[in-house]
VOROVO-277133 format. One line per 5 residues: number of its first residue (from 1); their letters; for each residue y, x, z of C-alpha. Coordinates in steps of 0.25 Angstrom, whole numbers, plus 5000, padded with zeros to 4 digits. Each point is the difference from the previous one (the first is absolute). Layout:
N
NUM) a) Y/X/Z  ...
END
This chain:
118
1) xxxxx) 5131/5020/5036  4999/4985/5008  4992/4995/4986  4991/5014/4999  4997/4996/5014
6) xxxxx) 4996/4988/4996  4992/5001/4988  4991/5011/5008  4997/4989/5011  4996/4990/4990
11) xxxxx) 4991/5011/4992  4985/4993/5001  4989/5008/5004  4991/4992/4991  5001/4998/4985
16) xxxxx) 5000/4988/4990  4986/4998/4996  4993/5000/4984  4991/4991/4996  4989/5004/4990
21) xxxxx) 4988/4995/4995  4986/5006/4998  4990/4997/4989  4986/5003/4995  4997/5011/5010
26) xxxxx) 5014/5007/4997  5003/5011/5010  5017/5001/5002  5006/5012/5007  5011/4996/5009
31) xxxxx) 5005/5012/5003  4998/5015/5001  5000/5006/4984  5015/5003/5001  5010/4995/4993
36) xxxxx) 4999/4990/4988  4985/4997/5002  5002/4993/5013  4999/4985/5001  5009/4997/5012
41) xxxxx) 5010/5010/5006  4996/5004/5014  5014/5003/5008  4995/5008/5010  4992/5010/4991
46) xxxxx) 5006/5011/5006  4999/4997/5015  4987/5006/5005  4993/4987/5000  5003/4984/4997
51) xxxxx) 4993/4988/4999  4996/4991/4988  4999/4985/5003  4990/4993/4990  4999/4986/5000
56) xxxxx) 4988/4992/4991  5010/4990/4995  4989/4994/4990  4987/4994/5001  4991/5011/4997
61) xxxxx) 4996/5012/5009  5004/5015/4994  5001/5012/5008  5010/5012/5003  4996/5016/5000
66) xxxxx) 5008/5009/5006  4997/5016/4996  5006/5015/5004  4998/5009/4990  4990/4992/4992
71) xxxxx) 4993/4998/5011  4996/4984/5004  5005/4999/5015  5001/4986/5003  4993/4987/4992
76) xxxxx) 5003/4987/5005  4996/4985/4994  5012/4990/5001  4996/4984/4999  5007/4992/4996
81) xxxxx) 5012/4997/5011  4998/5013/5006  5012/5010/5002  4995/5013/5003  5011/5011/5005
86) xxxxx) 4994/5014/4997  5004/5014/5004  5004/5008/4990  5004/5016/4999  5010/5008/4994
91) xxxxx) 4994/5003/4987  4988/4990/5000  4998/4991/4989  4997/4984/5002  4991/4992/4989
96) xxxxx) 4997/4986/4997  4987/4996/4995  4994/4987/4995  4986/4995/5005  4998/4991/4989
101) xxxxx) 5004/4995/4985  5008/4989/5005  5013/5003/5004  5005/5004/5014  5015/4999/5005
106) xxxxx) 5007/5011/5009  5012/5002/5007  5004/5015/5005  5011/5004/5008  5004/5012/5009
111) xxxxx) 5004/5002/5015  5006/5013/5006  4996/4995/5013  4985/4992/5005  5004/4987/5007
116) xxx) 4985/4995/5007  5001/4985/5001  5003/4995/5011
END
């Protein structure tokens, strides 16, 4: 019971990020399609909502697109640098789209909580 105990308290409220790269105006879904098309694995799909954090980890801006029901909700440009923590819905799907033919660098992982800097 003590290690159960244990391994709960240690659970992290944030997941490992992926890294992926984007090239020659290629549009990536993150997430949302169901299973065995998704690029990362949101571990807080089922809660009501969650949070992406998508980092620019390259050189090269691209941008994110998060849709309900096909329909576009939210587009955002990341420069490079930039982290960007975007609400997201049960259900909603999160893209990644290229701005260029060179190719762009992300990094995308997911929070159950939002934490504002400080």
């Amino acid at each position: 019971m003590k290690k159960l105990l244990f391994l709960l308290v240690f659970i992290p409220l944030v997941s490992f990020g992926q890294t992926f790269e984007l090239t020659n105006g290629q549009s990536m879904i993150m997430i949302g399609k169901g299973k065995g098309q998704d690029a990362t694995i949101n571990p807080y799909a089922n809660e009501d909502y969650s949070f992406a954090i998508v980092e620019n980890v390259g050189f090269i801006d691209f941008s994110i697109r998060v849709q309900e029901k096909g329909k576009i909700i939210k587009e955002i440009l990341i420069k490079p640098e930039e982290t960007k923590k975007v609400k997201l819905a049960k259900g909603s799907e999160l893209y990644l789209d290229s701005t260029t033919r060179n190719k762009s660098i992300a990094r995308v992982s997911y929070s159950k909580e939002h934490k504002p800097k400080p």
